[in-house]
VOGU-3710 file (C-alpha; in Angstrom, 3 decimals, decimal comma):
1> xxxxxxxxxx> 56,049/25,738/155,461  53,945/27,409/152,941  50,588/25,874/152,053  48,741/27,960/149,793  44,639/26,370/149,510  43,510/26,478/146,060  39,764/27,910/145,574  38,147/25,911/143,451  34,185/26,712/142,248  31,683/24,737/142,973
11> xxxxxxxxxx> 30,827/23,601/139,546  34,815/22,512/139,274  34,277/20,409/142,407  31,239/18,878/141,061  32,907/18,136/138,043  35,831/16,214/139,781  33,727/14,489/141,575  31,496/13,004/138,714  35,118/11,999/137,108  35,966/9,834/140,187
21> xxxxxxxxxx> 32,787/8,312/140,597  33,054/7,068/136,680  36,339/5,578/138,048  34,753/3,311/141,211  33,712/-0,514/140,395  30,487/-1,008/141,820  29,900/-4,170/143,231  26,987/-6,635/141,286  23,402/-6,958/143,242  24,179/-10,457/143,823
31> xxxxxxxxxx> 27,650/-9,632/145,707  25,857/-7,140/148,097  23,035/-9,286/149,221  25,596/-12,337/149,932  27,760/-10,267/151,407  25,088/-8,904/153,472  23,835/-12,335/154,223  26,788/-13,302/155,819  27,327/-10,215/157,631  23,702/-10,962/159,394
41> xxxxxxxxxx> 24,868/-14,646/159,978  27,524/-13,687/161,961  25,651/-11,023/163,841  23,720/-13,617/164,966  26,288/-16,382/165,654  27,722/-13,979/167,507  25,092/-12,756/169,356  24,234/-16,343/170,437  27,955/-16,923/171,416  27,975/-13,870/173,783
51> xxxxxxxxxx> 24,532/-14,935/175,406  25,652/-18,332/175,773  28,844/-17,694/177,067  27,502/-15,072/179,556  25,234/-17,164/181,330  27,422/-19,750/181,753  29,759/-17,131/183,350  27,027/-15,631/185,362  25,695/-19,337/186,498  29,505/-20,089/187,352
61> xxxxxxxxxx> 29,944/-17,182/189,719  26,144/-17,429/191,404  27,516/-20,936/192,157  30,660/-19,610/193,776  28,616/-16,782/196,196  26,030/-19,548/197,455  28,782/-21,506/197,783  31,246/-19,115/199,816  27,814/-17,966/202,142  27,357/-21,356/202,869
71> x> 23,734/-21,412/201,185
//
C-alpha cells in the first residue's frame, strides 16, 4: 500500500478552508436560542428526575437496613 501525503502550503489550506465554510448553512439566531432552550429544559427535567428517583431509592434501602437490624 502506497500512500504518498500531499504538502500543501499554508495559504492553500487556508484557502480550502474559506471555500468550505462558504458551503455550511448556518443556523438563524432564533433556531439556536430555542434549541438551546430546550436543551436547558431537559437538563433540568433531568436533573430533577435523577434526584427524585435517588432518594426514593436511597429512602427504600435505609428502610430495608433498619428493618433487617431490627431498629
Amino acid at each position: 500500500m502506497n500512500i504518498e501525503k500531499k504538502k500543501n502550503s499554508p495559504a492553500l489550506f487556508v484557502r480550502q478552508v474559506r471555500q468550505e465554510l462558504q458551503k455550511v448553512t448556518w443556523p438563524q439566531r432564533r433556531d439556536t436560542f430555542i434549541s438551546s432552550g430546550i436543551v436547558i429544559l431537559l437538563i433540568i427535567l433531568f436533573s430533577l428526575f435523577f434526584l427524585l428517583t435517588d432518594q426514593i431509592w436511597s429512602f427504600v434501602i435505609k428502610q430495608i437496613i433498619n428493618f433487617g437490624t431490627g431498629f
